[in-house]
C-alpha positions, 0 to 999 in steps of 0.5 A: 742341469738339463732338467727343471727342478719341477721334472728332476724329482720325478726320475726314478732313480734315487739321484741327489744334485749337489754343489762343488761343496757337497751340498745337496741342491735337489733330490728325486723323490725315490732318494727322499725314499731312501733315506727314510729306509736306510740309516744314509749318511750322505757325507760318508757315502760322498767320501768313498766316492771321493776316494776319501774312505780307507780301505782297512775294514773286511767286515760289513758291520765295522764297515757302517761306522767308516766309509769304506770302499773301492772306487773305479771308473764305473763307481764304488760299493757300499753298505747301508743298513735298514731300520731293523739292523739288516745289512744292504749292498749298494752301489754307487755313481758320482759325475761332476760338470767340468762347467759347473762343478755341480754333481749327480750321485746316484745310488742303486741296490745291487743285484740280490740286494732286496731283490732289486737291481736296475740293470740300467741306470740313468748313467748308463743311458746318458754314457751309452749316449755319450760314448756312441755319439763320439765313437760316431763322430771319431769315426767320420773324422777318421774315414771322412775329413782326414783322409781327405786332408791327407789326400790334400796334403800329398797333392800340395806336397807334389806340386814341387815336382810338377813342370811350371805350366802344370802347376796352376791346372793342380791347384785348381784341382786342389782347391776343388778339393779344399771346397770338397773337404769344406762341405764334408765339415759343414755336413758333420757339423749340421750331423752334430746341430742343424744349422736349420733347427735354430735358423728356422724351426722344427719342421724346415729342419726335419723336411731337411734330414727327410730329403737328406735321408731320401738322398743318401739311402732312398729310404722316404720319411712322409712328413705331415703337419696337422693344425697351426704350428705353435712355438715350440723352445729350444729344448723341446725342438732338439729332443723331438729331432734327436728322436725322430732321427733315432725312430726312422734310424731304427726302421731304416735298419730293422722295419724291412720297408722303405717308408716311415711316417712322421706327424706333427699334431698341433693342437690347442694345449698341446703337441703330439709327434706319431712316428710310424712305419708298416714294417715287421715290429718287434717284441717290445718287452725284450728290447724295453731296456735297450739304450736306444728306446731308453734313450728316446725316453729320457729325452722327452721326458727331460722337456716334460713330454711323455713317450710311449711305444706301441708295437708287435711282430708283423704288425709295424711299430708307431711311437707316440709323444705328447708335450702339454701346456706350451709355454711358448705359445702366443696369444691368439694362437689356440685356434686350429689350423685347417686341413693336414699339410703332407709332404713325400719325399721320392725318389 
């Protein structure tokens, strides 16, 4: 699991952590909260999930004493009943770790049921996620590497019908093109994990992705530093990059201006990134639930860090994250540092 066993709990959702035996290892306090409102059990529900339950009973109430569902590729649903006997749709959502053999169950009321639904669960998020990053990847596969390869591969195949002394003038040009395709993999690559953000740190890597950004769109991302870098973990490096690439993304698309500020604020018990732009902003309450916000959120609070939004049409959008008590800072290390460290990148 990406998350601690302090943070796990927290999640809203009511999510259960077991082991390949079906043993529950952790649980969020709004699962704790469902089973002291419903009669719950578990052990049924993780038939039907299983696809261990029988499929015979057409009522709710014979429904209760035999697990009975339907499962598909998105989840199965189920019946539970309060404390006074009163019948409540759910649905439920169960994913195994190919490497660990743990899984994560999650059970939501359905639409109607309590009136309460959420239309966007924790499993949504980190498929949406999943799914948009491959779909990404595929693409650039497809457009990019192997036309390239076929291209390649044409040009070898014709060397064959070339005249002997126009031979070696082709394969200099092929191997030119060996070299191309070879950059194109390693820039896929440091898309996927940049090589810069373990070999050097948060900041080198994001001064990276700014140039790279100002390079490829002549969008420019103001990069500021503000105190004494402190040691920062892996984890939380890679979720403030995933989500300043997300922010200057979404301002690159929808903000209408050509620049993005982005702010590294180093203090003494903790560390605080403002992403910002001047640009057209937009109605937070009804983009709340999309996946790309969603997701910037699950990512900081994944690392323990909290993220908030503060934005509204004409007035620019800023994105403020807070990460307290570093563990990784050393000693000697709580002074500040002096002056802001500004860097803009131009074309």
């Amino acid at each position: 699991m990406s998350l601690s066993d302090a943070l796990f709990p927290l999640i809203q959702e009511a999510i259960w952590l077991l082991d390949e035996q079906d043993q529950v290892l952790l649980k969020t306090e709004a699962a704790t909260r469902m089973e002291s409102q419903y009669v719950l059990a578990l052990e049924k529900v993780l038939d039907i999930a299983h696809g261990r339950g029988c499929l015979l009973h057409s009522t709710k109430a014979v429904c209760l004493d035999c697990p009975v569902g339907v499962v598909d590729a998105t989840g199965f649903p189920f019946v539970l009943k309060d404390a006074s006997g009163e019948l409540y749709d759910f649905w439920g959502s169960l994913q195994q770790s190919e490497e660990t053999g743990q899984q994560l169950l999650q059970l939501t009321p359905q639409r109607g049921s309590h009136g309460v639904f959420e239309d966007h669960s924790l499993f949504d998020y980190l498929n949406d996620a999943r799914e948009k990053e491959r779909k990404q990847i595929a693409q650039d596969l497809h457009d990019g590497i192997a036309q390239s390869i076929y291209s390649l591969m044409l040009e070898t195949r014709g060397l064959k019908w070339l005249p002997t002394e126009e031979q070696p003038e082709q394969m200099k040009r092929i191997d030119r093109h060996f070299a191309e395709v070879l950059q194109e993999v390693k820039e896929l690559a440091g898309e996927l994990r940049p090589m810069t953000l373990d070999e050097f740190g948060l900041e080198p890597a994001l001064r990276q992705f700014a140039q790279r950004t100002l390079e490829m769109t002549g969008f420019e991302v103001v990069l500021q530093q503000i105190g004494t870098p402190q040691p920062v973990s892996e984890a939380r490096r890679i979720a403030i990059y995933r989500v300043v690439q997300e922010a200057v993304a979404n301002a690159l698309k929808y903000a209408g201006v050509n620049q993005v500020q982005v702010i590294l604020d180093y203090q003494a018990d903790y560390m605080a990134v403002t992403i910002k732009d001047d640009g057209a902003g937009f109605i937070l309450s009804e983009q709340a639930h999309g996946y790309g916000l969603a997701n910037m959120k699950e990512r900081i609070t994944a690392v323990g860090g909290t993220l908030s939004i503060h934005t509204a049409l004409g007035s620019g959008t800023e994105i403020l994250i807070r990460l307290d008590d570093q563990p990784e800072k050393a000693v000697g290390q709580d002074e500040l540092g002096g002056g802001a460290d500004e860097t803009i990148y131009r074309g």
